[in-house]
N, C-alpha and C positions, 0 to 999 in steps of 0.2 A: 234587495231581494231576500235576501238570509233575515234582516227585522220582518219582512212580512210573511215569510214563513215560522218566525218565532209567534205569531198573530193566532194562528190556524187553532195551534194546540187552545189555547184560551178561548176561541170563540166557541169549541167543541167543550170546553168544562161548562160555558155558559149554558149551551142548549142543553147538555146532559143532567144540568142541575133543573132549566125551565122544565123539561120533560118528567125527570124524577118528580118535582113539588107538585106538576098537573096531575100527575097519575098518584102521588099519594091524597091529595086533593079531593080527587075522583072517590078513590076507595075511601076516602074519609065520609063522601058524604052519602054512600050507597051500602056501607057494612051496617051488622047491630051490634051493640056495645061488645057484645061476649068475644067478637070477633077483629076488635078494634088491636086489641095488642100480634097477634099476627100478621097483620095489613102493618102496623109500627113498624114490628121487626123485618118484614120482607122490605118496606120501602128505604129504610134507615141500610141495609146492605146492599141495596140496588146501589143507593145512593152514594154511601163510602168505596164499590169498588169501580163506579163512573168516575167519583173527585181522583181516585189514588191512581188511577192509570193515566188520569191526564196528568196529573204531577208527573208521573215517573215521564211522560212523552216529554214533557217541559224539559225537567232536568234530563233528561238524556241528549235533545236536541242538543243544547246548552254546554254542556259535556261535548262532543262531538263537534260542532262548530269552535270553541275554545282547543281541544286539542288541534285539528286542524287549521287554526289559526296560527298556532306555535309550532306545525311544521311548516306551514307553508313560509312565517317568519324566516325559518332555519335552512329552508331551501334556497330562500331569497340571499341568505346570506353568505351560503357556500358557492352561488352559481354567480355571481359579483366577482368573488374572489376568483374562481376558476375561470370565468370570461376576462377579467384584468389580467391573468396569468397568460392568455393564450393569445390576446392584443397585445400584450407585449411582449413575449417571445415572435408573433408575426411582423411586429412595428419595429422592431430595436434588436431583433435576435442576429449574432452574427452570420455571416452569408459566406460562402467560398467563392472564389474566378475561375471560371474554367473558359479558354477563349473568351475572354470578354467580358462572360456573362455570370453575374452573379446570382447565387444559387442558394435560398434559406434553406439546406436539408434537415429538418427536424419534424421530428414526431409529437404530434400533440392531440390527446383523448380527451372525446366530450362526455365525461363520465357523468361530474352534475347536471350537464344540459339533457343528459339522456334520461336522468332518475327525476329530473324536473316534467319532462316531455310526460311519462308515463307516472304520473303523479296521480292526474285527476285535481288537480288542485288551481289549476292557470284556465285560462279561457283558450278557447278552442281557434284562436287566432296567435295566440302565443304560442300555445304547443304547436302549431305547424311554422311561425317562425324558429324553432327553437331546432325542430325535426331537419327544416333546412340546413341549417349552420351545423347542425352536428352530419348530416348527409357531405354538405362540402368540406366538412374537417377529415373526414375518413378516404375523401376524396382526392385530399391533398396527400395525405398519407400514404395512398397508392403512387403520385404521381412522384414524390423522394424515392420510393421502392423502384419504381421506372426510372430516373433518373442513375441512381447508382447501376442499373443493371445497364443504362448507355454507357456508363464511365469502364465499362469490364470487357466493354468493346472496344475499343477504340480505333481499332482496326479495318473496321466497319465503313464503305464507300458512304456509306447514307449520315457517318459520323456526326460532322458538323449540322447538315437537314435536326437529325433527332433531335440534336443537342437543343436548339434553337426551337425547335417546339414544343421542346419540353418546359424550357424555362419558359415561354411564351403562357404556356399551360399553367406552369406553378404561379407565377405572378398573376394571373388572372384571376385562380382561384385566392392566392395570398390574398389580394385587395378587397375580393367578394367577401370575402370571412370578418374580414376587420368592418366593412361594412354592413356587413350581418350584426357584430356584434353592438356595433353601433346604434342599429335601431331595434333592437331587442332593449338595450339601455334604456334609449327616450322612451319606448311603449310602456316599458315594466318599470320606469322609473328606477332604475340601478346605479346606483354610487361605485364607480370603477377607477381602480387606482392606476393614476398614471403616473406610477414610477418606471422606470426603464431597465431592462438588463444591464449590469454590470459589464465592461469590457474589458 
């Protein structure tokens, strides 16, 4: 798509040149001599500021899709990293017991997935992949803020109930995210390190 939009600009110098030579053409063969060097010089600037603004459209496109290639390059390669960061704090991050039940409490921001989302630079099936996974990372985030606010009750008849639907809640969302990020990978083709947390 982007080669047959670099097309447009060139097809537009072509016709702007067939039109300029018709129309000096024209007055060439309908002036009288005395008048020939006016018709020159009018056709000869039509002419130069038709070529010069399609250059400038050329290299500007040209410009423009190059920069953009080298953010979007840069996006590509900080949102790898921060999605291998937060699969592995989801995959491998230590957990606590509370009755039973193990609990990953940690906080984890979709900063580059967010500044990716509102790019303009991904296709419009990627950024609502992208909108998801940071929707359920913020979601998780609520539900650790829930969690420790059960552990401050403990006293609570409904205790144990909460307890158990919260974890229910956190793992559900945990495995959704690592599976989010999973096919964000295959789609966008992402190279993701699977090294592990440290214990």
């Amino acid at each position: 798509m982007k080669k047959m939009q670099n097309i447009y600009p060139v097809i537009t110098i072509i016709i702007g040149l067939i039109l300029s030579i018709s129309y000096f053409l024209f007055i060439k063969s309908n002036v009288e001599d005395k008048t020939w060097d006016t018709a020159t010089n009018f056709v000869t600037t039509i002419l130069s500021i038709v070529i010069g603004a399609m250059i400038s459209i050329i290299i500007y496109q040209y410009q423009k899709e190059s920069e953009n290639q080298q953010k979007l390059t840069e996006m590509r390669r900080n949102l790898e990293a921060e999605l291998s960061d937060i699969n592995r704090v989801l995959s491998s991050g230590e957990a606590i017991t509370v009755d039973g039940l193990a609990f990953l409490t940690t906080y984890i921001q979709p900063i580059i997935v967010d500044e990716c989302a509102k790019s303009g630079l991904f296709l419009a099936r990627d950024v609502e992949n992208l909108l998801h996974v940071s929707r359920k990372i913020k979601f998780y985030n609520v539900q650790v803020n829930y969690f420790l606010a059960i552990l401050t009750n403990s006293d609570n008849k409904q205790f144990i109930f909460l307890l158990r639907n919260c974890n229910r809640n956190m793992e559900t969302s945990r495995l959704s995210i690592i599976q989010d990020i999973s096919q964000i990978q295959n789609q966008l083709k992402l190279t993701l390190s699977d090294s592990i947390n440290s214990k």
